[in-house]
N, C-alpha and C positions, 0 to 999 in steps of 0.2 A: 493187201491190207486185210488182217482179222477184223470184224466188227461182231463187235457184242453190245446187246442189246439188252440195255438195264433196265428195272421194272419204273423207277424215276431217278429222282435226285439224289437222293439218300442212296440207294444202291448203285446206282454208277459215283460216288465219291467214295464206298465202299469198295469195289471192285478196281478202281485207282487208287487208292493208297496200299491198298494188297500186294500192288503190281510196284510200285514204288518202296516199300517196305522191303520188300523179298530184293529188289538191286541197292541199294542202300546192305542191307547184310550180309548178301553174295558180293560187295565189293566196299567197302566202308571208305573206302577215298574216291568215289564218285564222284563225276562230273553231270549235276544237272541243272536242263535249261526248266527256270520257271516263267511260267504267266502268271498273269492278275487278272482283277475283273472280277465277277461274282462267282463264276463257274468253277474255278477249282478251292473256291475257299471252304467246302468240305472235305474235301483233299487233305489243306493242311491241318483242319483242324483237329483229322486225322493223325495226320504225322507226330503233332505237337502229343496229342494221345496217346502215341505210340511210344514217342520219349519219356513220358511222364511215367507213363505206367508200366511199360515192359522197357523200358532203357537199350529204345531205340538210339544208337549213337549218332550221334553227327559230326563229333570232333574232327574228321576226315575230311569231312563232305567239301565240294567245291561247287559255286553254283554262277548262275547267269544269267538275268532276266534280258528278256524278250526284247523290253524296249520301257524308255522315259520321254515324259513330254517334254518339250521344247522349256526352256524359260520355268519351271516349276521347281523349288527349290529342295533339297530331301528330307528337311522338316516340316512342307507344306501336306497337308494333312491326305492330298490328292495325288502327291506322288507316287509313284511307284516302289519308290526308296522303303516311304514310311509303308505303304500299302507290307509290303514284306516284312518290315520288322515286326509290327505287328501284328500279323497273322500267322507268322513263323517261325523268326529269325530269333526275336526277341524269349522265346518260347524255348527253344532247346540249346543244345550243348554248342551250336556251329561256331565257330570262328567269324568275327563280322568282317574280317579281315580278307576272309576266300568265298563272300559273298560278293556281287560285280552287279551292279547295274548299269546301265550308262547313264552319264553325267550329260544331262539337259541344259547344264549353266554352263558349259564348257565355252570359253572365249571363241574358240574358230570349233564350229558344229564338224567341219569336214576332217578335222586332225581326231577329233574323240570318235567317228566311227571307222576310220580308220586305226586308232588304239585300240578299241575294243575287237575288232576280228581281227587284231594281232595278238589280241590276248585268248581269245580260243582259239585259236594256232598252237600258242605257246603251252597250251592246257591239255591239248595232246585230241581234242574235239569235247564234246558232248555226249557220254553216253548214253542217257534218255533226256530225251527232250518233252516237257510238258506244254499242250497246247488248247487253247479255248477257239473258238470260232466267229468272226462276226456274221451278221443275220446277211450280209453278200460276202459271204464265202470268202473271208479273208481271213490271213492266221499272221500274228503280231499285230504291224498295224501296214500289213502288204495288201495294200488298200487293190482296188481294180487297174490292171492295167500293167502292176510291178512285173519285173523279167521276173522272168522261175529262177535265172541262177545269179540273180541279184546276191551282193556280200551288205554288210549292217550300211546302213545309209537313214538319210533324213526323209519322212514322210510328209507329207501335207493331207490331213485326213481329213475325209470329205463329208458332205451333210449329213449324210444320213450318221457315220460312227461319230462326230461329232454329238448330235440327235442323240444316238445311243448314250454317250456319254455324260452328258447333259445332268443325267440325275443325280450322279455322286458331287454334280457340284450347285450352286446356289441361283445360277439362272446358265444360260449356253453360252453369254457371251464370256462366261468364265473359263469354259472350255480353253484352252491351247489346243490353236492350228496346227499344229506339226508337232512331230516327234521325233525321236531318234529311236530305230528298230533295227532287229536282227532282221537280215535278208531273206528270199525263199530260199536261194542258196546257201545260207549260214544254217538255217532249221534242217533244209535236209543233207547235209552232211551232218546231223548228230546219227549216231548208230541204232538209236531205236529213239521212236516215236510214240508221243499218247497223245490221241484229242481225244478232248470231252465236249461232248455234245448237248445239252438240256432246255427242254423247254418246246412247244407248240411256235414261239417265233422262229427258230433257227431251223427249226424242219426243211424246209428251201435247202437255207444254205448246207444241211448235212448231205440231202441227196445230190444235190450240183459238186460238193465235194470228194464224195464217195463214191459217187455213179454218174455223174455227170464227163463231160469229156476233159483233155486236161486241158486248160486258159488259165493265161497270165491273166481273167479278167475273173478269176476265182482263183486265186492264190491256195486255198485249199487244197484243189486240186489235184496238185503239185504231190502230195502224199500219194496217189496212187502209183507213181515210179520209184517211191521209196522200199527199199527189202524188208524192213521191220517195222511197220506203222500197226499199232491196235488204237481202233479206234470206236470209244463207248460213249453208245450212242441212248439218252433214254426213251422210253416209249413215246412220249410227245413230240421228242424231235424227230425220232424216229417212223413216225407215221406218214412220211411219202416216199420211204425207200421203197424199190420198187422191188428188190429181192430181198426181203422180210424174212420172207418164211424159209429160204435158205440160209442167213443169216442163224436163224433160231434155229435151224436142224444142224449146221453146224457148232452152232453152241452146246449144245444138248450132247451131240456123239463125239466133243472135241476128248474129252478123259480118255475117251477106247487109246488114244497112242498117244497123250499127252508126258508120260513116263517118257517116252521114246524118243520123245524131241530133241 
């Protein structure tokens, strides 16, 4: 795993949409997985920048969120659906056609995640995958405990990311218990990997997933047997890595053979 170490928030969504920009025009029919949530929405505001201004294209592009709650419908203003259209989707050239979320309403929950990892199958995988962290080391919503080679399945997400999520809605008990997620095993089969990291609460959880050992009870983890994972991490969250200052000495002398790669 690369970690790089952003100065805050603002530069690590800089330093991500860099890394997302440059495979988007090294390959303009891209397959990427997104997240939601607060943490990568300088990302896209990013991207949508990027289209606007320099005609960054998307007509190509193919993508695949993470995961949808249970029961929330994709004009309910907390979905994931809408979350994407408009931070994104609605924003540039893409097709809404070879955008894919899963379907939370779906009549039998087990048949739609069962269609959706038959549709990254059929997509040929993920070639970057975008990811955020919860503050215990979970990435979707691969709460404690998920196998690592878990395929998309239903969650029942627990007090605390409940908790977390709490805010985007109007008290907790608005919250929906469950969800439908991409598996540890669907995330890391894409071919390359980004977490973003930010913030003084996820400090915990970056080091237990970057340095910590690997456990299904930090699903994070799980990236360190990945071949391609960078993962940007900012200074606040960054502040209980325990190898820092290698981190930043290799950032610093990463250009000497960066050509070379």
């Amino acid at each position: 795993m690369q970690v790089i170490i952003a100065a805050d928030y603002e530069d690590m969504s800089d330093r991500a949409a860099a890394i997302v920009i440059e495979a988007v025009r090294r390959k303009p029919d891209i397959v990427l997985g997104l997240a939601t949530g607060s943490t990568p929405e300088g990302l896209y505001a990013r991207l949508v920048a990027a289209h606007q201004e320099d005609g960054l294209d998307f007509s190509r592009v193919v993508t695949f969120n993470l995961d949808e709650y249970v029961d929330l419908p994709p004009d309910h203003p907390q979905s994931y659906r809408y979350f994407m259209n408009e931070k994104l989707f609605d924003h540039v050239n893409i097709d809404k056609a070879n955008t894919h979320v899963p379907n939370g309403m779906a009549e039998c929950l087990s048949d739609e995640c069962a269609r959706y990892e038959q549709m990254l199958l059929d997509a040929g995988g993920i070639d970057l995958q975008v990811l955020g962290i919860g503050r215990d080391g979970h990435i979707a919503f691969n709460e404690p405990g998920t196998a690592l080679h878990s395929p998309t399945h239903i969650a029942a997400l627990t007090p605390e990311t409940i908790e977390d999520n709490s805010r985007f809605f109007d008290n907790s008990e608005d919250v929906p218990r469950f969800a439908i997620t991409m598996g540890v095993g669907s995330i890391t089969h894409a071919r390359r990997c980004l977490l973003l990291t930010s913030g003084e609460s996820k400090a915990p959880a970056a080091r237990a997933a970057i340095e910590g050992p690997v456990t299904s009870m930090v699903t994070g983890s799980a990236l360190q047997m990945h071949s391609s994972t960078v993962a940007i991490v900012d200074a606040a969250a960054a502040a209980k890595l325990d190898r820092i200052d290698y981190y930043r000495w290799q950032q610093e002398n990463w250009d000497r053979i960066a050509e070379r790669l």
